[in-house]
C-alpha positions as CSV (number, residue, x, y, z in Angstrom):
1,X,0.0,0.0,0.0
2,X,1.0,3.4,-1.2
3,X,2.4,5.8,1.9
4,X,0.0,8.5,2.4
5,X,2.0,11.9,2.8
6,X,1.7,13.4,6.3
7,X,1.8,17.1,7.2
8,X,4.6,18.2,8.6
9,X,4.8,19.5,12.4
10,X,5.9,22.6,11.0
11,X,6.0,24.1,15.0
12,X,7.8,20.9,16.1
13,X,10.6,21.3,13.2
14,X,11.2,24.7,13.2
15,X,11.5,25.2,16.8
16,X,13.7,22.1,17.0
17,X,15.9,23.6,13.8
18,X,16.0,27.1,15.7
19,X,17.5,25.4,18.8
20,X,20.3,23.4,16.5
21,X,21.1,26.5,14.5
22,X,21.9,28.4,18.1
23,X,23.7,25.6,19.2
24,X,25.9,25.2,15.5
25,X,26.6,28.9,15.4
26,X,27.8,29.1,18.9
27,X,29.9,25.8,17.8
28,X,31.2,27.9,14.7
29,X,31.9,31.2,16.9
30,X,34.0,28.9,19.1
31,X,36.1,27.4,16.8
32,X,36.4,29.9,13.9
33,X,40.2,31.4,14.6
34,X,40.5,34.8,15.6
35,X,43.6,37.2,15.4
36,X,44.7,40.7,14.5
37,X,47.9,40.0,12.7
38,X,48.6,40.2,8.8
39,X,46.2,37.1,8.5
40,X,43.3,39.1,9.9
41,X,41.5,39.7,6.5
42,X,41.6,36.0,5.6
43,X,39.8,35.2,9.3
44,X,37.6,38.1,9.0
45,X,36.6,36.6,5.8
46,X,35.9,33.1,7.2
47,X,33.7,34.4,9.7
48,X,31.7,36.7,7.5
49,X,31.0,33.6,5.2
50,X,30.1,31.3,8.2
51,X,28.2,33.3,10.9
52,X,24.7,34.9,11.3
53,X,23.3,33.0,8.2
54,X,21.8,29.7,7.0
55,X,19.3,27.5,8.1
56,X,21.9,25.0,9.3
57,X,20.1,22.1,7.6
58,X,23.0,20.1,6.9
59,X,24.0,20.2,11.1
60,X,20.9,19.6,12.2
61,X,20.7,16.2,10.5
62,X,23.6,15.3,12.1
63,X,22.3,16.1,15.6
64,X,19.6,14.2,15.0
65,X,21.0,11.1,13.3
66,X,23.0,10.9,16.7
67,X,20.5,11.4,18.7
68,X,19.3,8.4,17.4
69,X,22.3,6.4,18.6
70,X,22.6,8.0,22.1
71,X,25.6,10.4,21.1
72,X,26.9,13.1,23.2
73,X,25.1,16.0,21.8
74,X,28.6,18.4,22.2
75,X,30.0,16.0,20.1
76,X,27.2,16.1,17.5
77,X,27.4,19.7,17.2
78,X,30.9,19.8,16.3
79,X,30.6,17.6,14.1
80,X,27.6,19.8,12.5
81,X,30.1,22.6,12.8
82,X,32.5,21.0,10.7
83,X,30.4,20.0,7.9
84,X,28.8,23.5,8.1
85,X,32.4,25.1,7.5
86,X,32.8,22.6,4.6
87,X,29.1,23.5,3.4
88,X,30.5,27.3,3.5
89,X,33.7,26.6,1.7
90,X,31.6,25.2,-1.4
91,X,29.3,28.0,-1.2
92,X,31.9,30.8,-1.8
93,X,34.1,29.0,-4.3
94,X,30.4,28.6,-6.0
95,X,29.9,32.2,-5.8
96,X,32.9,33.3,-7.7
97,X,33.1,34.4,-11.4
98,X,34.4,31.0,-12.7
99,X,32.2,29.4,-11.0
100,X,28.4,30.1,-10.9
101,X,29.5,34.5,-10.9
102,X,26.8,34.9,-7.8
103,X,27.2,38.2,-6.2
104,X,24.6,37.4,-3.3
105,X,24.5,34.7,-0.8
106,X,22.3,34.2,2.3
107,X,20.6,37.7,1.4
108,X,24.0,39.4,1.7
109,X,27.3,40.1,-0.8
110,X,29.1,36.9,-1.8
111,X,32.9,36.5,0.1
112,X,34.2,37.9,-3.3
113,X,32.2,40.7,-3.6
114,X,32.7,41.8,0.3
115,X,36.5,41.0,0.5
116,X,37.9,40.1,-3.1
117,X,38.3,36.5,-5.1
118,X,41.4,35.9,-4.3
119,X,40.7,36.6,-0.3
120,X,37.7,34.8,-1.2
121,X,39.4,31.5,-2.4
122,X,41.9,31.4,0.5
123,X,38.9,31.5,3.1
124,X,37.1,28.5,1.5
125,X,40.3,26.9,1.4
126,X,40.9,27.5,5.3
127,X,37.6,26.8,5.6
128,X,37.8,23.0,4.2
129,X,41.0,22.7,6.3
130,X,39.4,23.7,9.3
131,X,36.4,21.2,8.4
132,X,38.5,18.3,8.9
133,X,40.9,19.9,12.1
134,X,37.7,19.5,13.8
135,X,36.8,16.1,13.0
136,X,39.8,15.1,13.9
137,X,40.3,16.7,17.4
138,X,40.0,14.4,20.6
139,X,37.0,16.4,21.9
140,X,34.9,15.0,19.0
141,X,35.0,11.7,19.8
142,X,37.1,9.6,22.2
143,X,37.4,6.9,19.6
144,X,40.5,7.9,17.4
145,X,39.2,4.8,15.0
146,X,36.0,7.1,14.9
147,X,37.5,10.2,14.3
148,X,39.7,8.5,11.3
149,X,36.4,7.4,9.5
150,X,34.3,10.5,10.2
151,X,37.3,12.6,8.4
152,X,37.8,9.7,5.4
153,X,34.1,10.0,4.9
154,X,33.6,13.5,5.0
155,X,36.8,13.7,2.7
156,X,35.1,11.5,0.0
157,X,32.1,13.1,0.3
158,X,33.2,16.4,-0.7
159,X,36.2,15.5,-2.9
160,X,36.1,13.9,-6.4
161,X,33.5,11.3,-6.1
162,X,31.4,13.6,-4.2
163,X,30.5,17.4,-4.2
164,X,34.0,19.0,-6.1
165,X,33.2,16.1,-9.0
166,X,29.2,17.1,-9.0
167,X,30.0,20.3,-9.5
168,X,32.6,19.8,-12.4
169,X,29.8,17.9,-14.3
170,X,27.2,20.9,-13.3
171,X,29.7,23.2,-15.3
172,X,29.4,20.9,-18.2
173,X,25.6,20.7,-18.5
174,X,25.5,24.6,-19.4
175,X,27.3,23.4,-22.5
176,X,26.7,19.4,-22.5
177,X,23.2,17.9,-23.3
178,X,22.3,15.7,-19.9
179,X,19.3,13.2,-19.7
180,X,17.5,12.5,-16.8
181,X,19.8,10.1,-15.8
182,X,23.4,12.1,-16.2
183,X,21.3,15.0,-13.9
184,X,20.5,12.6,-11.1
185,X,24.2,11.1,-11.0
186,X,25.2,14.7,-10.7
187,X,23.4,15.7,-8.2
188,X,23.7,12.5,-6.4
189,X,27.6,13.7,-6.1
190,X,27.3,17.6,-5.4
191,X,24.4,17.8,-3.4
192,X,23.4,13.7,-2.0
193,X,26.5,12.9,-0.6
194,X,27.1,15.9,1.9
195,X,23.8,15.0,2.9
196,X,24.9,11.3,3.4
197,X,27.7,12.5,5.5
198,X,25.2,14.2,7.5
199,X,22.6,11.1,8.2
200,X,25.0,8.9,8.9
201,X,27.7,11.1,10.9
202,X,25.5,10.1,14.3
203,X,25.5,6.6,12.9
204,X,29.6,6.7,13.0
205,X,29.6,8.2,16.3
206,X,27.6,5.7,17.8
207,X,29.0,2.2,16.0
208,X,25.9,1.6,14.6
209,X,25.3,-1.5,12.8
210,X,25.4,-1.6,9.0
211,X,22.0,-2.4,8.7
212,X,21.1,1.0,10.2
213,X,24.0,3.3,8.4
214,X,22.2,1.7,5.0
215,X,18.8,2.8,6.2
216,X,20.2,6.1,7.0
217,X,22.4,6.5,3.7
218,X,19.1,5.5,1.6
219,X,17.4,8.3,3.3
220,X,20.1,11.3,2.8
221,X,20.4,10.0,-0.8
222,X,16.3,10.6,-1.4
223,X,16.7,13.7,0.4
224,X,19.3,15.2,-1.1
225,X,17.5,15.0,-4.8
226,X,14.1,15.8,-3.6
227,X,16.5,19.1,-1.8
228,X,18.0,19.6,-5.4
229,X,14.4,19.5,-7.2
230,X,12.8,21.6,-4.6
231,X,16.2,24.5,-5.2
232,X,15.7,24.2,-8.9
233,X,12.0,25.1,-9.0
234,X,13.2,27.8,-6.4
235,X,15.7,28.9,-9.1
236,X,12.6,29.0,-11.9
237,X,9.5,30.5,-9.0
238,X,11.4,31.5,-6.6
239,X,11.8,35.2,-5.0
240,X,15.6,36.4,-4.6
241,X,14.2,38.2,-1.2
242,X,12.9,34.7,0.4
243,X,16.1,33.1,-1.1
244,X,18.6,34.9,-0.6
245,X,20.3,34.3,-3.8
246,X,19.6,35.7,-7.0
247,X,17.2,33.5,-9.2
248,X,16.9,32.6,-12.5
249,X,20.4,32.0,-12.9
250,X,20.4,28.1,-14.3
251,X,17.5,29.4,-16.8
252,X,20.4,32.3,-18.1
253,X,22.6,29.9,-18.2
254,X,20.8,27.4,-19.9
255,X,21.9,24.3,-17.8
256,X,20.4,21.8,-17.5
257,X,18.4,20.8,-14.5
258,X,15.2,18.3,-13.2
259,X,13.0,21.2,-14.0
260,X,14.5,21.7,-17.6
261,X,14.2,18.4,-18.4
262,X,10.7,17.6,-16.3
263,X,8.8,20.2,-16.3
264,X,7.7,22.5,-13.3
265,X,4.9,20.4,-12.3
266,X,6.5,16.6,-13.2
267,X,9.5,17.9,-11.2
268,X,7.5,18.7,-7.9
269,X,5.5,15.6,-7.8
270,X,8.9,13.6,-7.7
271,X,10.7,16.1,-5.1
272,X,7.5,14.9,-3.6
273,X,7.3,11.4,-4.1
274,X,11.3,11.0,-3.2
275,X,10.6,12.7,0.1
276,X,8.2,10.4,1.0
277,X,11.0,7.7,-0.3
278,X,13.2,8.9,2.0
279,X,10.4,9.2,4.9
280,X,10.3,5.2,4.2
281,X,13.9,4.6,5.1
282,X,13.4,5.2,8.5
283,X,10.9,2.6,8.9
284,X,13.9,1.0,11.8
285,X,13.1,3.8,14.2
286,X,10.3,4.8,15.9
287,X,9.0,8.7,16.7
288,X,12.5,9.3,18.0
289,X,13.2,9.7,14.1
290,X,10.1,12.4,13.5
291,X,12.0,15.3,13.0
292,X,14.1,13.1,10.4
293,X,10.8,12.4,8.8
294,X,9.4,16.5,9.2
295,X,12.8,18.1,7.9
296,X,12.3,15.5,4.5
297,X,8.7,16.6,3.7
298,X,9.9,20.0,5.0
299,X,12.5,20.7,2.3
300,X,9.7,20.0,-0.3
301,X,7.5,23.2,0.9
302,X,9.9,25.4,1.4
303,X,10.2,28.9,0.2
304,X,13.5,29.5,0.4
């Protein structure tokens, strides 16, 4: 029998994704360097790209894939603090001219545009460093063997076979004709395995069984394309003041994404139907995985 969708606690969610964003950006403030020496401008750069900002989407599914497994919640958010620097990184090496040439991000001037690209390449890159300095820091996890997989994961996630590859293949579909199938491999890489990271982070942390990183990988992997569907038809409808990013910009392009190829109206009832896919993955865990279920159905409605 076919799952029927379910409404999302929309009260539940956001006040539980309020609470994780306090507790990532206090994470962030904590470990961002400070200094006042010749470096400054790089830090200042950093911080300006990290802090006040975001929805913290990527964190808070690591918080509560841990939760799941009984993991100390200090550890959970530095964990969500790291992948949230390495989020940031790909963000304003995105924004820069060779890239995607975005001059706005989280409703404010891209790094480049504040500081300047070259400033603006060094903080992503100190940014990605400083990702994997915190994985691999004592206070993470007690478990060195834990720490070594949380940073070989992470590392594959956003290197070639993850996000950097994604996003070389995104550059070719503004040139390159894609099918259905070339666009979900691609996003698969640059957005779906972050996300994986993410779900199965808490899973790491708490030497879970395979069984239950699966369940957890199948999940992140349905949520990261229904994510990517819902940004594109944000890209096409959306409204640059809800987004925070300019819009419009894959159409000027003319890459090709899931609403390009789709269709506005085929490409929202799969976002739909894949976050329902991913709702079914958590079928091992009871309601202490609700706000897993609420933040997939929630990243199909929102508006921004």
């Amino acid at each position: 029998m076919a799952r029927v969708p379910v409404a999302v606690n929309s009260d539940r969610l956001g006040q539980a994704m309020q609470a994780s964003a306090g507790e990532v950006e206090r994470m962030m403030n904590l470990l961002l360097p400070k200094a006042d020496d010749a470096e400054a401008p790089l830090l200042e750069a950093m911080r300006y790209s990290t802090l006040g900002g975001g929805k913290r989407l990527r964190p808070f599914l690591v918080q509560q894939s841990a939760a799941l497994f009984g993991v100390d919640s200090r550890c959970a958010t530095r964990v969500g603090a790291a992948v949230e620097f390495m989020h940031c990184y790909s963000l304003i090496h995105d924004d820069l001219p060779a890239m995607d040439d975005s001059d706005l991000r989280r409703g404010k001037p891209s790094c480049h545009k504040q500081f300047d690209e070259a400033t603006a390449i060094l903080a992503g890159d100190a940014l990605q460093s400083l990702a994997f300095q915190v994985l691999a820091a004592p206070e993470t996890h007690s478990d060195a063997m834990v720490r070594c997989e949380l940073v070989s994961a992470l590392a594959k996630a956003a290197g070639a076979p993850g996000m950097a590859g994604g996003q070389m293949i995104d550059l070719l579909a503004e040139t390159e004709e894609f099918d259905i199938g070339a666009i979900t491999r691609l996003q698969r890489m640059k957005t779906g395995e972050i996300f994986a990271f993410c779900a199965t982070a808490g899973a790491i942390m708490g030497r879970a069984p395979a069984k239950q990183v699966h369940a957890l990988h199948s999940y992140a992997q349905e949520f990261g394309l229904a994510f990517q569907i819902a940004d594109d038809l944000l890209d096409l409808e959306g409204d640059s003041d809800l987004t925070g990013k300019p819009t419009g910009q894959d159409t000027e392009a003319g890459k090709a994404t899931f609403v390009s190829i789709l269709g506005a109206d085929r490409a929202r009832a799969q976002a739909k139907l894949l976050s329902e896919q991913a709702v079914s993955a958590l079928d091992l865990w009871g309601e202490s995985a609700d706000l897993l279920r609420d933040a997939a159905r929630f990243i199909v409605q929102r508006d921004g």
